[in-house]
KENU-805733 format. One record per residue (C-alpha): x, y, z. Coordinates in steps of 0.001 Angstrom, whole numbers, padded with zeros to 6 digits, always signed. Layout:
# residues N
XYZ/...
//
This chain:
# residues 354
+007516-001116+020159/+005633-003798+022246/+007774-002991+025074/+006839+000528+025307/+003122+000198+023304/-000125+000771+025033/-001939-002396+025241/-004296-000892+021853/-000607-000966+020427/+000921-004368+021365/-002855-005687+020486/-002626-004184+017317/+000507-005063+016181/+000166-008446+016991/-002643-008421+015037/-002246-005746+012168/+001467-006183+011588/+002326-009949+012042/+001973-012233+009440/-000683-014704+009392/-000384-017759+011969/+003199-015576+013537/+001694-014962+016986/-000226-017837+018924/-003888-017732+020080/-003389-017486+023470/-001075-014561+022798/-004061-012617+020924/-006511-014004+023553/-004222-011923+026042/-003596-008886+024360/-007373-008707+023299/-008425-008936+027134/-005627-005890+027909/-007194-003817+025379/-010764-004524+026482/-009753-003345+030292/-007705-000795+029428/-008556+002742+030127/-008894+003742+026795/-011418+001334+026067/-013394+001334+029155/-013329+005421+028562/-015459+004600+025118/-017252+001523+026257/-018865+002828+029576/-020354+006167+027989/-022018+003541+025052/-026587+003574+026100/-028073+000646+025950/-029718+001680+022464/-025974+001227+021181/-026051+005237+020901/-022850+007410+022048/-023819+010979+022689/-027414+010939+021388/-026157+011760+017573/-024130+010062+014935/-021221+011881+013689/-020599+014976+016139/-017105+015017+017623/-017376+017982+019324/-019498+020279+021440/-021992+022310+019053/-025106+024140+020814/-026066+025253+017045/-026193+021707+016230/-027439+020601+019798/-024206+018365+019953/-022955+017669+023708/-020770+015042+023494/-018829+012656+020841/-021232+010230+018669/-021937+007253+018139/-019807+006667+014334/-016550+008318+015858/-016426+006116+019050/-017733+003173+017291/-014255+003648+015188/-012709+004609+017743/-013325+001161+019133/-012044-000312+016292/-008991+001789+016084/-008176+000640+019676/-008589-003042+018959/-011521-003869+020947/-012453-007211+020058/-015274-006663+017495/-017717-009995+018294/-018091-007550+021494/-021002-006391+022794/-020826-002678+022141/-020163-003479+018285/-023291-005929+018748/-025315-003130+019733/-024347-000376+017753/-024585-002328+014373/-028260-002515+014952/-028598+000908+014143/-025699+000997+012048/-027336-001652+009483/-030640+000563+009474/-029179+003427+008369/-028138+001872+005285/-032029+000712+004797/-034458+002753+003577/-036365+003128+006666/-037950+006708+006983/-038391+007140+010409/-037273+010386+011521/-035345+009146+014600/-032737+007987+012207/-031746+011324+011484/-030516+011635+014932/-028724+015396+015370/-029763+016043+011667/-033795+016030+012659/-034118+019975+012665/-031921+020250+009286/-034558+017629+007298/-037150+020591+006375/-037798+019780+002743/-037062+016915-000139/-033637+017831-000814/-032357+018625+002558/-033932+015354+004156/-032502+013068+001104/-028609+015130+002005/-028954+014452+005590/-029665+010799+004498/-026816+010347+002083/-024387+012081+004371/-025393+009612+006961/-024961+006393+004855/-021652+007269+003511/-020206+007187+007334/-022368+004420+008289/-021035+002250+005131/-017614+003471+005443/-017558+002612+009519/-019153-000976+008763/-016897-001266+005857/-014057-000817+008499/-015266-002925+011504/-015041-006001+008642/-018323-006599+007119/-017098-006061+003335/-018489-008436+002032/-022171-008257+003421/-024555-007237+000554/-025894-004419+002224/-022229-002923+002623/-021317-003860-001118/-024700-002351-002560/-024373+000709-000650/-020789+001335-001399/-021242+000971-004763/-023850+003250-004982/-021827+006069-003383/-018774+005182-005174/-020883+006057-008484/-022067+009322-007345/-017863+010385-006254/-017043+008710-009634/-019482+010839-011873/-018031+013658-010166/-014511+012843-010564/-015142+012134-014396/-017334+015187-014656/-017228+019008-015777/-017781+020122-012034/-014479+018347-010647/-012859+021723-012079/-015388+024056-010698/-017408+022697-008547/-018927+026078-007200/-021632+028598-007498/-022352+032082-006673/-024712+032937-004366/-025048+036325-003021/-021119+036791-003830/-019801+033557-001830/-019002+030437-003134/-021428+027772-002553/-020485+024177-003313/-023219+023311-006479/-025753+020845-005188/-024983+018384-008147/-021093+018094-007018/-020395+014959-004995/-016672+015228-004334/-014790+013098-002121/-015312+013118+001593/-012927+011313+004341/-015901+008893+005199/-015926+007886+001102/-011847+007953+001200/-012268+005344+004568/-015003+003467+002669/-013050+002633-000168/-009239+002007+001464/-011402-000663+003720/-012532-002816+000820/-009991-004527-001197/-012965-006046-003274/-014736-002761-003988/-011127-001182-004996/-010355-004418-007364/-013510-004351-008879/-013120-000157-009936/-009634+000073-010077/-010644+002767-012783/-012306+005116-009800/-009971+003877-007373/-006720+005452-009486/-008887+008524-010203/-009548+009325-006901/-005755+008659-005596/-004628+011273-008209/-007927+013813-007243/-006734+013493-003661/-003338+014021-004414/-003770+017345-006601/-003027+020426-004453/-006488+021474-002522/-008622+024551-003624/-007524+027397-001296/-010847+028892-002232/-013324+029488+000995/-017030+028241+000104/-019678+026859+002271/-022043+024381+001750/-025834+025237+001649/-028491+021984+002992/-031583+023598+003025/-031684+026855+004931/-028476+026326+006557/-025154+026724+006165/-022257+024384+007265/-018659+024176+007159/-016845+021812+004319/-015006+020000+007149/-015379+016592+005681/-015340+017345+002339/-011414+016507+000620/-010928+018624-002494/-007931+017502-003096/-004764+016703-000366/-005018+017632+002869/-001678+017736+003844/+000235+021270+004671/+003946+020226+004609/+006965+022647+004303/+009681+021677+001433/+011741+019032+003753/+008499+016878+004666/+007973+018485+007855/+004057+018501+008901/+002325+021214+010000/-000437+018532+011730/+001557+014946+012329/-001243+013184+013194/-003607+014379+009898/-000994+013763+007835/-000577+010279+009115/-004190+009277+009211/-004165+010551+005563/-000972+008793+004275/-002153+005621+005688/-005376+005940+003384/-003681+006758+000545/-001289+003461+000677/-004591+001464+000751/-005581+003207-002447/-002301+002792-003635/-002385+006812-004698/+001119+007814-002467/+003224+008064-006273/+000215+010896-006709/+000779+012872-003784/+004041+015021-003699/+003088+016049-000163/+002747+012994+000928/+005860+011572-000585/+007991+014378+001061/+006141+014026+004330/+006503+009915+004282/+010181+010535+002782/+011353+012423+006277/+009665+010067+008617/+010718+006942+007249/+014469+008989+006843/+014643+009470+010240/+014041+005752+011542/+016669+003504+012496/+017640+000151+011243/+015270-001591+013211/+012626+000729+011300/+012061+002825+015053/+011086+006536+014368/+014092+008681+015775/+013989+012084+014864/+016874+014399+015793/+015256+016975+017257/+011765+015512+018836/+008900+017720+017501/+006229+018962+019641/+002862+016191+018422/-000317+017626+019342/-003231+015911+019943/-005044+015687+017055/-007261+018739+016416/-008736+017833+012856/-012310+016182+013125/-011147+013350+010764/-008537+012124+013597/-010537+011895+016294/-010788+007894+016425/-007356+007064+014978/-005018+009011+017091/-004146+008777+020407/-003345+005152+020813/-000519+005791+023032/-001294+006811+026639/+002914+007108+028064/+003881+009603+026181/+006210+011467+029211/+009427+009304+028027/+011201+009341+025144/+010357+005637+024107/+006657+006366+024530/+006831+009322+022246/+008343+007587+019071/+006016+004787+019938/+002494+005880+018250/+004536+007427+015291/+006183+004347+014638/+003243+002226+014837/+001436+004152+012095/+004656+004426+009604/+004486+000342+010016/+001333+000172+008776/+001569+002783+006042/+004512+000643+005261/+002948-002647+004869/-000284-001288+003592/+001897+000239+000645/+003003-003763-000052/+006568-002879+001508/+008686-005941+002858/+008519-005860+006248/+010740-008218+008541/+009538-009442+012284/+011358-010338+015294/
//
């Protein structure tokens, strides 16, 4: 894997998958400097403003003229980032968590709304905008390492309530209205959404301390997904669920076989934080054929080599991709590989190291 890894991959797998005290400073000093000069990196680093902003908004991925998005924000490079290993006493983390940490606040000043400005037109739209915001800025924080900072734990906490209510509730059934003869997701609901799932799998402290919400959520998010189209109304607009998870995500055939490799990895991976894999039967079939199909030195070889996309799925944008070589074989099984190692130890698998 090192031998055919991108430097984000050797970097991380020096530091992700080897055990404490394994690989020698200088080693990490030198993979750290690869992955700060690689292309990947600079390609995130050098579109950063000096305000610590990507893109002029927070959470847009792609282009949207409705939502006067133009290019990818500032939350999905700043994980981006940390998905690529950039060393995170950097400058561009320096910057950006200056914002970052005054989201969480309570600071009303309308600049903080970022893309969202236009959409804050009353009470309740302005106080969505604001919650929607804090769940990705706690869950990217939570992820860059600062678990244990107050302001993390107290706003974490407080969302984790609000999922938890839901989860233990009468709407986790129904959690839909009527409204003009479409389904409307009911303003009281607050299921899960990918930036709660990444909030929670990135604090071990939060998980210990409500293991009771923690093992209800793995089993909501294993439970088959509404097929049900709804929208959801903030204020006088409409938007799409994208980030909402109603249950799993996955869309696997019988055998295991993905429709969308790189979703379903991303979303395995989560799961073995939470420890909820025994609750998702796609995710056991998928994780069953993968893991089938490596070798004995745990190498992903499938027989027949199936075509991997890029990701297309919003929630993928920052943790796919690692892998830049992807014209020969060995580069292909590389990012695959990678990821399966990391569900693997993340799921409290033995792993061996050589």
């Amino acid at each position: 894997m090192l031998e055919h890894g991108s430097e984000s991959i050797r970097a991380r797998v020096l530091t992700d998958l080897a055990p404490e005290g394994y690989v020698p400073p200088d080693s990490l000093h030198v993979a750290a400097q690869a992955v700060r000069d690689s292309t990947l990196a600079q390609g995130v680093v050098n579109k950063q403003k000096d305000s610590g902003i990507w893109g002029a908004n927070l959470l847009g991925v792609a282009a949207s003229a409705r939502a006067g998005i133009k290019a990818v924000g500032t939350i999905p490079q700043y994980r981006r980032l940390i998905e690529l290993g950039y060393p995170r006493v950097s400058r561009p983390f320096k910057l950006a968590n200056r914002v970052l940490f005054r989201l969480l606040s309570r600071d009303d000043d309308p600049a903080l709304l970022f893309e969202f400005k236009k959409w804050a037109i009353d009470i309740d739209s302005t106080e969505w905008v604001r919650h929607h915001i804090r769940v990705a800025a706690t869950a990217t924080l939570g992820e860059a390492g600062y678990v244990e900072d107050p302001r993390i734990r107290g706003s974490a906490h407080k969302i984790a309530t609000a999922v938890s209510n839901f989860l233990r509730g009468p709407l986790m059934e129904n959690p839909f209205v009527r409204v003009k003869g479409a389904n409307v997701l009911n303003p009281s609901a607050y299921p899960p959404t990918w930036y709660l799932v990444a909030m929670i799998a990135a604090m071990p402290n939060l998980r210990r301390e409500r293991a009771g919400f923690t093992e209800r959520l793995g089993q909501y998010l294993g439970a088959t997904a509404t097929r049900r189209a709804f929208t959801i109304k903030v204020g006088r607009r409409t938007i799409k669920p994208d980030y909402l998870l109603l249950g799993n995500p996955i869309d696997a055939d019988s055998r295991g076989n993905a429709k969308d490799l790189p979703l379903a990895l991303h979303f395995i991976e989560q799961l073995a934080r939470l420890g909820g894999i025994p609750h998702s039967p796609a995710a056991e079939r998928v994780l069953k054929r993968l893991i089938g199909e490596c070798d004995t030195l745990g190498v992903w070889h499938p027989r027949r080599m199936p075509t991997i996309k890029k990701a297309t799925h919003l929630a993928c944008y920052h943790s796919w991709g690692l892998q830049t070589e992807t014209k020969s074989p060995e580069g292909r099984l590389v990012e695959v590989t990678f990821r399966l190692a990391l569900i693997a130890k993340h799921a409290g698998w033995e792993l061996s190291y050589s």
